[in-house]
Each structure stands twice: as C-alpha cells, then as structure tokens.
N, C-alpha and C positions, 0 to 999 in steps of 0.2 A: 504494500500500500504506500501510495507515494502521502510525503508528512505536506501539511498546509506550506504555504508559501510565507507564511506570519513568524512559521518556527526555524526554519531556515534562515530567514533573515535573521531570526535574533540569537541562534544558533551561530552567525558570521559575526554580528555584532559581540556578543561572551566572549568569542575566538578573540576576535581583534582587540578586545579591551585587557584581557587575559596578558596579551602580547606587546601591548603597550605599559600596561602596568609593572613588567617584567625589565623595562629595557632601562638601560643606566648610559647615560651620554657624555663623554669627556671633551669639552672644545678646546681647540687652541684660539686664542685669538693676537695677532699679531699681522705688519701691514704684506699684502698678498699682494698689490697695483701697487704702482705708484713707484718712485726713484728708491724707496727704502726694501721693494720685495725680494731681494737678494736675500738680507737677514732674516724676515719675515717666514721665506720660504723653511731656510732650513728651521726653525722653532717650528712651523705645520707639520714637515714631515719628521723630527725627532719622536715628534708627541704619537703622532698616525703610527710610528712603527710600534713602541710601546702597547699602545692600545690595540692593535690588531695584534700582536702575538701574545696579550693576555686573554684577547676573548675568545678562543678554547676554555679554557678555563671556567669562564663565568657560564658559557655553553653548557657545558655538563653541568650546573645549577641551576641552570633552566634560566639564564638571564639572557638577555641580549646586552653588551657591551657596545656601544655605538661611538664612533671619532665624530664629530663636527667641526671642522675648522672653519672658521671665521676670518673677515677682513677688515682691521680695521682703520686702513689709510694710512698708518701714522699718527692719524685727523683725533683730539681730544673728542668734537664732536661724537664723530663715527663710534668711537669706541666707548660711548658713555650709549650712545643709541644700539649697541653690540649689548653690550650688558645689559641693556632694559629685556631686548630679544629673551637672553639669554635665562635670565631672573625668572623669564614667565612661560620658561618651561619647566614644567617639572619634573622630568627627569632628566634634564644637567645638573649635574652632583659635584662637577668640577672644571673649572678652569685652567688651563697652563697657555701662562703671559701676561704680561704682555711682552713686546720689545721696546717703546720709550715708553721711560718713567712719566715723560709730562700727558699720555694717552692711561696711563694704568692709574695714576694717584684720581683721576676725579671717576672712571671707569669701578674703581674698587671702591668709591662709595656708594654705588649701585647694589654694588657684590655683597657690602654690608649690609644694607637695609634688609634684603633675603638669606641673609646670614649662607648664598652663595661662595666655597671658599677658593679662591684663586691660592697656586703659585709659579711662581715668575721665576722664568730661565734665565732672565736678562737686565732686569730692571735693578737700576744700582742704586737711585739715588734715596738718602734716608728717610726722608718722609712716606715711602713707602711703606716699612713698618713701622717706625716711631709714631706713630699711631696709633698701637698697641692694638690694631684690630683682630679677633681672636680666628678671623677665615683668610687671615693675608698674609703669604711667605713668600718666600723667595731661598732659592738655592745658592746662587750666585752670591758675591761679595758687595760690599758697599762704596760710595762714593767718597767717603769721608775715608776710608782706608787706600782707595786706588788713587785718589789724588794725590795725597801724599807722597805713596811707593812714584808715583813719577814725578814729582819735585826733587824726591832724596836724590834717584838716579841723575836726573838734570842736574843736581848740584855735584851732589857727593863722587860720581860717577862720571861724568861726564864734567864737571871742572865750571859748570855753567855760572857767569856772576853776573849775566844780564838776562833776562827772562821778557819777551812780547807774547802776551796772552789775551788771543782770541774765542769767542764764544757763539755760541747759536740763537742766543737769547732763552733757550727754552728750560726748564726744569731740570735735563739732566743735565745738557751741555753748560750751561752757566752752575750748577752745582758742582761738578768737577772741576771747573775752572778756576772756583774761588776756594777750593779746597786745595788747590796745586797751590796757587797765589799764597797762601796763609802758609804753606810749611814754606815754601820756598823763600818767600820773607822772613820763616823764621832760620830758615840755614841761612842768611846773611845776604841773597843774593837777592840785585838791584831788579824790580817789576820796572821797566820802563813802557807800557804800555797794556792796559784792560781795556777791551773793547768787544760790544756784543754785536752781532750782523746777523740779518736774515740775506745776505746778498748769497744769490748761487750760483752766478755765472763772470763777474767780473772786477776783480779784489784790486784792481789800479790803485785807489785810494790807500788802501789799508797797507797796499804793498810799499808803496810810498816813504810812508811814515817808517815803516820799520829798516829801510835803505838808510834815513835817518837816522833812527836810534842803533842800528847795529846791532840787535841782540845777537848774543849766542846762541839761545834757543828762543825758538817758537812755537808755541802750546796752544792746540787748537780743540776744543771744548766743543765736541759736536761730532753728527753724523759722515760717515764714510761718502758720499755723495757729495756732498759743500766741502769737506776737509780735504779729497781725491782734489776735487779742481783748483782750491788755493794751493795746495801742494804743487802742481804742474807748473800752476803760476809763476808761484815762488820762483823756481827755478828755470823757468822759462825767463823770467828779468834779473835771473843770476845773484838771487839773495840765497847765498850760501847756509846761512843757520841752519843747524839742528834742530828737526821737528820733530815731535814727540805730538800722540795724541793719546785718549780713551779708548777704549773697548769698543766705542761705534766704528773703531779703526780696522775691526776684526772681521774683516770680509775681503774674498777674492775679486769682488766688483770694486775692494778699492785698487788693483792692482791694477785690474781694466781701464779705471776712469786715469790715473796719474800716470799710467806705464813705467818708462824708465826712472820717473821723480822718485817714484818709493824706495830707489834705492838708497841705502842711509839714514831713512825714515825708520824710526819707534812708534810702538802703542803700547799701553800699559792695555792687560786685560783680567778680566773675572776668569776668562772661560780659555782655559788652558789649548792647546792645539792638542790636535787627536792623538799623535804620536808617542806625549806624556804617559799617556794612561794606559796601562798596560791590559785591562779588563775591556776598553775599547777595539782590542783588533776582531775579535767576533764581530762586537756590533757593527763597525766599519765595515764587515765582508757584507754582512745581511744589508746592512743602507745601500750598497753599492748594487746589490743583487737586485735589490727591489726600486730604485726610485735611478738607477744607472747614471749615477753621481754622486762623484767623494764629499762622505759628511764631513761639513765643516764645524768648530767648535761650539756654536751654538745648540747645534740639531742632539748632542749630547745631553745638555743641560736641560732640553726640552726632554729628553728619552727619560731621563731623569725626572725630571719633574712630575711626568704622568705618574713614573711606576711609583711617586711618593702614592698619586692618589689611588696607583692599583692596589701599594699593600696597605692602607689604611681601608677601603672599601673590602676587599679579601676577607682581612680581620674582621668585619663588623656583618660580612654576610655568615663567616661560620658561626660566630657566637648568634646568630639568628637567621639558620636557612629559610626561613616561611617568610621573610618579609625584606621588600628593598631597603635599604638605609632612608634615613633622611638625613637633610641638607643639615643639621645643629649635630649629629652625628657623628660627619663626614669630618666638618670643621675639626670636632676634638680630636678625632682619631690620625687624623692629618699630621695635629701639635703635636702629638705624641710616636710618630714614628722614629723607629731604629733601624737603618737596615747601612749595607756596602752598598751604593750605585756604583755607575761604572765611572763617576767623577770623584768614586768618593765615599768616605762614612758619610751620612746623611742624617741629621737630626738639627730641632729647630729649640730655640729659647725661647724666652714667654714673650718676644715679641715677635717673632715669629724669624727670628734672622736664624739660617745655617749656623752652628756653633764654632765651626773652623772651615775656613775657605782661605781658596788660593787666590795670588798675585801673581801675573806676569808681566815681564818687561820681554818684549818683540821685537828684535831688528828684521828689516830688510836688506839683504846683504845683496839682494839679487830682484828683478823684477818677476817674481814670484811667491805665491800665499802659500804659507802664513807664514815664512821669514822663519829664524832662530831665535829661539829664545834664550836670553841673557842674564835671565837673573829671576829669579820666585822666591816668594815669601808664602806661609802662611799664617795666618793673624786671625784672632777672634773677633766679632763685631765691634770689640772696644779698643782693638789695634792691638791685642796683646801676643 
C-alpha cells in the first residue's frame, strides 16, 4: 500500500531536520579578493584541510563536520557583516581568523555578543585579547613582543642609530610600529621620522624625506602589498637603508610584487617558515597533494587553529554522545585545551593569549620566499 503523500513529506522533513541538527560548521574567515588574498588564501585552506581530515571522525558519530570559509575583504565592514552571517547560524561552533587585526577587533564583538568563539592564526595586535573576552584566542604571538624583537635586531644587531618609521594607519600596522618606535628609542637609537600613509602606488614624497634624513633602517608597519611596492621604490631611487618589516611581510606575493628589492630585506614574524617544524613535513606533503601548492607559514597556524576547535569539540561530544555542543561550551573547552600542534604545544591563559610563542627575524638573501631565518626567540605574552 502506497503511505499518503502528507507522510512522506514529513517523513523528508524529520530526515532533513535530523540532519541539520547533526551538523557542526567551522568557518574560516579571512580576505579571499582583493590585493591581500595571497595571505587570506593560505589561513582558508590550513583550516579546510584540518576540518576535512577530522570529519571521519565526527562521521562515525553520526555528525556532519562542515568547512565554511568566508570572505572578508580585509574590509572592517565586511567582516563585522561576516560575523553577523555567521552568529545567526547555529550550527557554527567556530571561527578560525581572522588575518588583520583592525577587521577581527570590531568582527569579534559580534562573536561576543553570541558568545561565538573565534581563534586567530594571524592577528597580532593586543587589543585582541586584552579584552579578556572569554571566546577570543589567538595562537600566534603579539605585537607588543614582535615589535620589539625587530627594534632589538635593528639596533643591537644590525648596528642601526637612525630609525625612518612608516605605517599603514590601521590597527595592526601602526601598532607595530609604535611598539618598534618605543624599544628602539629605548636602545638609544635616533627615530628621525613617524609617518602613517594609506598611499599604494606612489611613495615620491615619503621617499624624499628619508634621502634626507638618511636612516639606516627603514621600518614599514603594514601589509605585504603597500610594503612590496615602497620597497621597489626605495631602491628603484637608490635609498640604500635596511628594511625590516612585520609579519604582513610573510608572503611569496611579497617576492612577486618587489622582485629583486627583497633582497636584503627583513621581517620579523609570528609564524615560523614551514621548514622549522619538524611535525610539519607530513602536513606539507598532504597540503601539497590536495590544494597542488606549497603551504606557506600561515596555512599552518590556521591547520592549527581549527584542530584547537577539533579537540575541544571531540572532548565535549564524548563526555555527551546524544547531543551537539553548544556555543558557551565550545568557548570553555576551547580555554582549556592541551595538546602538541604541529607549530607547537598549544594552550591559552585566561586571556586567551598562547602561553609561549615564537619570534622570527627573516632575511632575504635571495629573491625568493621565505628567505633565512636569522635569529628566534620565544617569549611568553608578557615578553618573558
């Protein structure tokens, strides 16, 4: 006997809501368009690979595991209008990103109000956790430590006793910059120039000035895109100084944009080059296999990031197989993870900062990414 056409539907309907109620979603959101999706890119696919090689796992518990990755310009905007998306669905349990700080700090008060818990492969600068928001972490190191390590170098290292220091205007790049400024003032050497720019294609001015004051180094507080073409610049009107940048320095699209200028060029970074790590040469084969492109230092710290949110969600679904987590849940168990990732032990303070995280100093010796590294520290949130 064929069943009514009433029970069937609602028979598809039970199915589908069965199936919906089952499924746990982890987004990345970080910029995919736009002159910054080099970086962008690799934080999408670190997290995508994570999340697809633990969902087996949730599989046999009958969950569905689902990636979303997200775009969000770079744009505060966008990624304040990403997070509302994000907030109002409910099964995303977790965020991993953003990549600039000045898109994540108003984005992650979105994230609070839904007690949402984001963390950040990338985001350096301190008002990210000084916040003390109890769903906001970060793996990566801070501003207030990586400034500094390239002041010391510029000075103590490199001999530097005139300093020209350039910025972006924005959150993280002008946080950086005045965190280099403040130790390197306090090692004795002369700042002859602080200056913030949104200029992206034509630095004649700024070049100017510093033919003028003749620094020794030049410290550019900003994204690999704007920092790549004042570097060509530079050297294109034969100002010889030593340039050192951040961590937004940390991409082979800045090799692209400067070519031969990077060579001699420094960045300090958070996120060590893959060759460090020695738990990274599997995952580099699998990146390579699956996305047919060598992962760059970030795409780690994303791979990283997720599997915070795999084993914090893992742990909360055995101590309760019959029921998905919830979001105040997710948060705590988040705070309280232990594990080895592949950049690292892993565990957070009660502000949510990694408890010990690396420093790198970068040369380019060569016009090729990621350069040699010269020199690591690693240091607790409080520089210790």
């Amino acid at each position: 006997m064929k069943k009514p056409l009433f029970i069937l539907a609602m028979t598809t309907l039970l199915v589908g809501a069965t199936a919906l109620a089952n499924t746990i979603k982890i987004a990345s959101v970080s910029p995919l368009s736009g002159s910054q999706a080099g970086l962008g890119e690799t934080i999408k696919l670190g997290a995508q690979l994570a999340v697809e090689e633990a969902a087996p796992w949730f599989k046999e518990r009958g969950i569905n595991l689902v990636f979303v990755p997200q775009d969000d310009q770079a744009s505060p905007d966008v990624g304040v209008a990403v997070a509302r998306r994000l907030v109002n669905d409910d099964a995303v349990l977790g965020v991993v990103g953003h990549l600039n700080s000045g898109v994540a700090i108003p984005a992650s008060e979105v994230y609070k109000e839904y007690n949402l818990t984001m963390v950040s492969p990338a985001n350096t600068n301190p008002q990210i956790t000084e916040r003390r928001y109890p769903n906001v972490n970060r793996i990566c190191g801070r501003d207030d430590i990586q400034g500094p390590v390239g002041a010391e170098f510029a000075v103590n290292d490199l001999g530097a006793k005139k300093v020209y220091i350039i910025h972006d205007k924005t959150a993280y790049g002008q946080g950086v910059a005045e965190t280099f400024r403040a130790k390197a003032l306090a090692l004795g050497a002369q700042v002859v120039g602080f200056d913030g720019t949104e200029e992206r294609s034509n630095f004649n001015l700024l070049i100017q000035r510093m033919r003028i004051m003749r620094p020794d180094v030049i410290y550019f507080g900003g994204m690999f895109d704007q920092g790549g073409v004042l570097l060509k610049q530079l050297r294109e009107r034969k100002v010889e100084a030593i340039f050192i940048g951040p961590d937004a320095m940390d991409s082979s699209e800045l090799v692209k944009i400067a070519q031969d200028a990077v060579i001699g060029a420094y960045y300090t970074t958070v996120a060590g080059p893959v060759e460090l790590f020695p738990a990274a040469k599997s995952f580099s084969e699998r990146y390579l296999a699956k996305f047919n492109r060598p992962a760059e230092s970030y795409a780690l710290y994303a791979f990283d990031s997720a599997q915070v949110f795999i084993e914090a969600i893992k742990k909360l679904v055995e101590a309760n197989p019959d029921a998905v987590p919830a979001r105040a849940d997710v948060a705590a168990a988040v705070r309280q993870v232990a594990f080895d990732g592949i950049t690292g032990s892993i565990a957070f303070d009660d502000k949510g900062d990694r408890l010990r995280s690396d420093y790198y100093v970068i040369k380019f010796e060569t016009a090729a990414y990621p350069g040699k590294t010269v020199k690591s520290i690693t240091a607790s949130p409080s520089g210790d």
